[in-house]
C-alpha positions in Angstrom: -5.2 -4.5 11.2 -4.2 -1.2 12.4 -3.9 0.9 9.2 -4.2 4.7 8.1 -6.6 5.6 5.0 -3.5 7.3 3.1 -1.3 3.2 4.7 -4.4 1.1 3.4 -4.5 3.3 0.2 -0.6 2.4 -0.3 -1.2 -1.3 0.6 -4.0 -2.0 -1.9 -1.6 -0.1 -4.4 1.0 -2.4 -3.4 -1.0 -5.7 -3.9 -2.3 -4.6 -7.2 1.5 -4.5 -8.4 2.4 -0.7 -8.4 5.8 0.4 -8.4 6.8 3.1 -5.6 6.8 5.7 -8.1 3.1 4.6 -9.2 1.6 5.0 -5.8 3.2 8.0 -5.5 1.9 9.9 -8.9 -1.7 8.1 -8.1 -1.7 9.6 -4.7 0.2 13.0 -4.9 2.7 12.0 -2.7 6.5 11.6 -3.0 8.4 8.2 -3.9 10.6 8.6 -0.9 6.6 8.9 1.4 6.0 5.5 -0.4 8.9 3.9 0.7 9.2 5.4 4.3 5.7 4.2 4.6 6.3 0.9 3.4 9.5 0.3 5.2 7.5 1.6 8.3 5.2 -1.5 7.8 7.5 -4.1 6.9 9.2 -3.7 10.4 5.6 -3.2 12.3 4.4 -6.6 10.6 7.3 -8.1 10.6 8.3 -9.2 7.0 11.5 -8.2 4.8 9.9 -8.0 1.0 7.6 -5.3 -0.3 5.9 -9.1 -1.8 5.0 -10.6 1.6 3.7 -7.0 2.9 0.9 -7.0 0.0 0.4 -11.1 0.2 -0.1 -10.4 4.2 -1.9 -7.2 3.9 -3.1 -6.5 0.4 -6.3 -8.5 0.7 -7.5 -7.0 4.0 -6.5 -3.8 3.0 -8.7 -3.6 -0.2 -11.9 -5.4 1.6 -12.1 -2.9 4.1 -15.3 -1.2 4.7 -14.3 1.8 5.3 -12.0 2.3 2.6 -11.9 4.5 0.1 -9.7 3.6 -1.9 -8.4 3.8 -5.4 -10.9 3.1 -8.2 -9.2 1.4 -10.8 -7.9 -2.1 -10.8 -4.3 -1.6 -13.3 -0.6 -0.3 -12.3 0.3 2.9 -14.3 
């Protein structure tokens, strides 16, 4: 898996249930950065629902070793 820090951050984000405005306030980004960024990787891995990007990517995302990701474990 091919991903950015600030793509794997949004990913694990994504799998723990945040909304696109939770990612965004958690990482000082806009909602409409969330949602070009996860658009961007729904076409590069080639599923339609924000729900099969986490299922296919959230996992690998947040077991990453070189991740740095967010600390805690709850949606805002």
């Amino acid at each position: 898996m091919n991903l950015t820090p600030r793509e794997r951050m949004i990913v694990v984000l994504l799998a723990k249930g945040y909304t696109d405005a939770a990612i965004a306030a958690k990482l000082d980004l806009s909602v409409r950065t969330i949602a070009y960024t996860l658009s961007s990787l729904m076409d590069r891995f080639g599923v339609s629902t924000r729900f099969q990007l986490g299922l296919r990517l959230g996992a690998e995302a947040s077991t990453h070793p070189d991740d740095e990701g967010p600390d805690d474990d709850e949606p805002e």
